[in-house]
Structures are given as C-alpha cells and as structure tokens.
TORFIGU-257671 format. One line per 10 residues: for each residue x, y, z of C-alpha. Coordinates in nm, 2 decimals, padded with zeros to 4 digits, always signed. Layout:
BEGIN
X/Y/Z  ...
% end
This chain:
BEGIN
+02.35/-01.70/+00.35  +02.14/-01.45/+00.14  +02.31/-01.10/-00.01  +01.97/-00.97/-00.07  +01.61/-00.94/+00.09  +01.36/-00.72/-00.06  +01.02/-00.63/+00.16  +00.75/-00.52/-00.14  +00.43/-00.35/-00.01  +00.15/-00.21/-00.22
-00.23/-00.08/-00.13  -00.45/-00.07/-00.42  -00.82/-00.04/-00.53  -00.91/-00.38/-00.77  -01.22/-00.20/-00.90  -01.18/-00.01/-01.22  -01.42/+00.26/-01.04  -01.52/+00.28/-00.71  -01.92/+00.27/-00.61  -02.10/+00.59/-00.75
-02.21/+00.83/-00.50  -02.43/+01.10/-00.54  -02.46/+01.43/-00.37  -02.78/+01.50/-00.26  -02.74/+01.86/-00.31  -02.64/+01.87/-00.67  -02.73/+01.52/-00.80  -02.37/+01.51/-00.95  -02.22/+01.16/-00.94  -01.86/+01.11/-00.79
-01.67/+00.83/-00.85  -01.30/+00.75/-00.82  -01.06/+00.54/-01.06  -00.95/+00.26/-00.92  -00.63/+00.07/-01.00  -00.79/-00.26/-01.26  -00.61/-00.52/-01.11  -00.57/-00.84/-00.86  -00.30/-00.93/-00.61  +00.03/-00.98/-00.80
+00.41/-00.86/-00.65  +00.46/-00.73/-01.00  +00.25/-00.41/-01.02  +00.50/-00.15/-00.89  +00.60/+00.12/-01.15  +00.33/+00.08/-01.32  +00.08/+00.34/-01.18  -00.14/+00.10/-01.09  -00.13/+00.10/-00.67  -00.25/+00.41/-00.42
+00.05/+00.33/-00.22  +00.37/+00.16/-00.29  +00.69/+00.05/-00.11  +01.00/-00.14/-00.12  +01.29/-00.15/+00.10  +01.56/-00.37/-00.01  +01.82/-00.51/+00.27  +02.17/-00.55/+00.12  +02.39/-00.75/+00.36  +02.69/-00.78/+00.18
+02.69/-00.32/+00.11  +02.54/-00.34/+00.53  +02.27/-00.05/+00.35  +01.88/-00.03/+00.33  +01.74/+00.13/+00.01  +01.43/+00.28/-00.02  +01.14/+00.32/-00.31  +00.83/+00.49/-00.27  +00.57/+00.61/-00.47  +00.19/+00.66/-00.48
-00.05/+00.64/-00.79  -00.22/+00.94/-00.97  -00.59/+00.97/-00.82  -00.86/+01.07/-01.10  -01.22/+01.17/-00.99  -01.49/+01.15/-01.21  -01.84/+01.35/-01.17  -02.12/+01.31/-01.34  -02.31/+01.60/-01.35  -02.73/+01.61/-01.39
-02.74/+01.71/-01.78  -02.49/+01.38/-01.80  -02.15/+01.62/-01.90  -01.85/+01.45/-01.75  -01.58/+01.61/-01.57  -01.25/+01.45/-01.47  -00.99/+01.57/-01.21  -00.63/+01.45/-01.12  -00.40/+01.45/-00.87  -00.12/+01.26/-00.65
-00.12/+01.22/-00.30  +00.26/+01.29/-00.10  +00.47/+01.06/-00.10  +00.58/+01.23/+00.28  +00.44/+00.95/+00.45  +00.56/+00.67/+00.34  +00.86/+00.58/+00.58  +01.12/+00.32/+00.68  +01.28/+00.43/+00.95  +01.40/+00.29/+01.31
+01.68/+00.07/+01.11  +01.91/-00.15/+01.37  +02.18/-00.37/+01.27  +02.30/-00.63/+01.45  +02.58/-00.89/+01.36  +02.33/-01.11/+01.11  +02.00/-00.93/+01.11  +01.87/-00.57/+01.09  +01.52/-00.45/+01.20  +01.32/-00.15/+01.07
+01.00/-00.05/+01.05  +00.83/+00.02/+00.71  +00.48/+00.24/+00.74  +00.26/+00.46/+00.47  +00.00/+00.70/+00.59  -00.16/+00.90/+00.26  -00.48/+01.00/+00.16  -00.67/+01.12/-00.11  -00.55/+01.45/-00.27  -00.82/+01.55/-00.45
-01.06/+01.51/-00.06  -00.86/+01.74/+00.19  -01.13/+01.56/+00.48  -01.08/+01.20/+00.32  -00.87/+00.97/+00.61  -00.59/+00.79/+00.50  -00.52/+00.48/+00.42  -00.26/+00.31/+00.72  +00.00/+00.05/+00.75  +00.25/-00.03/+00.97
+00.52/-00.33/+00.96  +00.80/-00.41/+01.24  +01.02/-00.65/+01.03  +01.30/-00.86/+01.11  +01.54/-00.98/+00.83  +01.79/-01.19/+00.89  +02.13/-01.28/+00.68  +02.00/-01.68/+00.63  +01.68/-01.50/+00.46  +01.45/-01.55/+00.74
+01.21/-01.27/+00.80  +00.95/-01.25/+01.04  +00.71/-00.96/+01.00  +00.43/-00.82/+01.25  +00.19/-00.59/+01.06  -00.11/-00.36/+01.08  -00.32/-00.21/+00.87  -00.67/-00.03/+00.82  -00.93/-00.24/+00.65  -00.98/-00.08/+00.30
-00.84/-00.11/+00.05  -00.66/-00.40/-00.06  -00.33/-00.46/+00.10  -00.01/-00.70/-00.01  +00.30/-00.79/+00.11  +00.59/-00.93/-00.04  +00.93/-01.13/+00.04  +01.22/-01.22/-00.24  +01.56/-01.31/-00.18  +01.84/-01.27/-00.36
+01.69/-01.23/-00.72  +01.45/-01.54/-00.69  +01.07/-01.56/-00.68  +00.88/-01.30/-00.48  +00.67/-01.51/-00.23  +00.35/-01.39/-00.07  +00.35/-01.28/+00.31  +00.02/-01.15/+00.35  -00.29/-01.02/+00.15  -00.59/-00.83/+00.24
-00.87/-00.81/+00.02  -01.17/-00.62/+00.20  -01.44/-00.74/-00.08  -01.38/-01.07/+00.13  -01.37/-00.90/+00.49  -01.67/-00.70/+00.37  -01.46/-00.37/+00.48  -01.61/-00.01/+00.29  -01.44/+00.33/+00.27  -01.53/+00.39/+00.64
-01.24/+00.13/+00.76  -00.99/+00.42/+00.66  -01.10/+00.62/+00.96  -00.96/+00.54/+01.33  -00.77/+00.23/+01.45  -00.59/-00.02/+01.17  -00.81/-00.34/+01.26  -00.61/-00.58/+01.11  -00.31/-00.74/+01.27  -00.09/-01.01/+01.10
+00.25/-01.15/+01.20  +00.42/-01.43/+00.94  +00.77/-01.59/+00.94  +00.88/-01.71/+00.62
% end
C-alpha cells in the first residue's frame, strides 16, 4: 500500500523561439519565447513550462493538494529599422482545475484539466487538456486523457517519494502539429495504466 501518489502535468514549447512571423502590414517580426528544454518530470518551478500542474493524493491525510502555475510569456518584435522590442506577461492561472474528487474505500477519482492562452494575444486559442484519473491505495493509476495537438505535452506518475515514471508524452514536432492544433477539438486521446 502506497501513502502517496503524485499526478505531474506540464505543456511546454522546446524551441527557444517560436517560427518568426511577419506582419504583412508593418514588416515587423513576431516571435515568442519558448521554454529551452526537452521532456523531463523535473521542470516545474522553474519557469520553464506554459502550463503546469500537480495534484498529489495523500491516502493516509484522505486529502488532494493542488499546484498550479503557468510560465511568464515574452514576445519579441522585430521592427523594419531592426530595433527590438520585448513584451511580458502571464496567462491566469483560473483554468487550471482538479475538481470532481470521489473517494471511495481504496481509490479516489478526479479530474485534472488546464485551459489558458496566451496573454499577450487576447484572439490566440488556448492550449487544452483534460485527464479522468483513477488512483488507487496499491499505487495503481489508470488515466484516460485528451489534449489539443500543440505544444508539447507530459504526464507524470510517482509514488510515495520514488522515481517519477512517464505516462505519456506528446511532442507535436513528431505529429507534425502547428499553432493551428490549439483551435477546436483536443485530437489526441490516450489512456495508460501503470
């Protein structure tokens, strides 16, 4: 029997900066500061995600505690005579939920979903997920997730204070998913039991 099980969820840009687009109108450049870095379970607190989340089961307390937090979003433009200038700002926090918690004698289910967009582009979508987990007191967890298809997306387990291990990963430079995958449906549908 585990005292512990911690559910780790983080959506992040691996580019340093995003493609360069340029208005047509002005010819200024606009380009967006991504987060440096690969897949790891490590990255939280560090300002290095657009999204984060953790929600930590404690059987032996019967309690579900929450962390989230979302990364600060820079935008760089280019103008014409090649002057930079460079704005900042952090998207709410407000949609990133657990909620729906049920216990039951040796499991408790919840649901764990972050909706936030880009503050800086009041018409950019945001970026989705949605995961109906399962966690049971012999550390058994069986998750069933969606999720839009940019950017990258990760999804942790650890019991107790072990090793976290992977659930799932979404990396769109593989899927071949752009900017556009934010609007709409989630496409991607995963469901693991580890």
């Amino acid at each position: 029997m585990v005292n512990l099980i911690k559910i780790r969820a983080s959506v992040f840009i691996p580019l340093s900066w995003t493609e360069p687009r340029t208005d047509p109108q002005t010819g200024r450049i606009i380009q967006f500061e991504g987060d440096s870095r690969e897949f790891t379970p490590y990255a939280v607190n560090t300002m290095r995600s657009r999204v984060e989340q953790e929600v930590v089961v404690d059987f032996m307390k019967k309690e579900i505690f929450t962390y989230q937090n979302t990364g600060i979003t820079t935008e760089k433009i280019t103008n014409p005579d090649g002057s930079i200038q460079l704005r900042k700002g952090k998207a709410s926090t407000e949609g990133i939920l657990c909620r729906n918690m049920v216990w039951k004698d040796e499991e408790v289910s919840f649901e764990m979903s972050a909706s936030a967009s880009n503050p800086l582009n009041e018409h950019a979508p945001a970026v989705d997920y949605l995961l109906s987990v399962t966690a049971k007191r012999d550390g058994l967890v069986q998750i069933e997730g969606a999720h839009d298809g940019f950017p990258c997306f990760e999804f942790y387990k650890q019991t107790d204070f072990g090793p976290f291990e992977t659930v799932y990963t979404h990396d769109f430079r593989e899927t071949g998913d752009t900017l556009a995958a934010l609007g709409g449906e989630m496409e991607y549908h995963f469901r693991k039991m580890l």
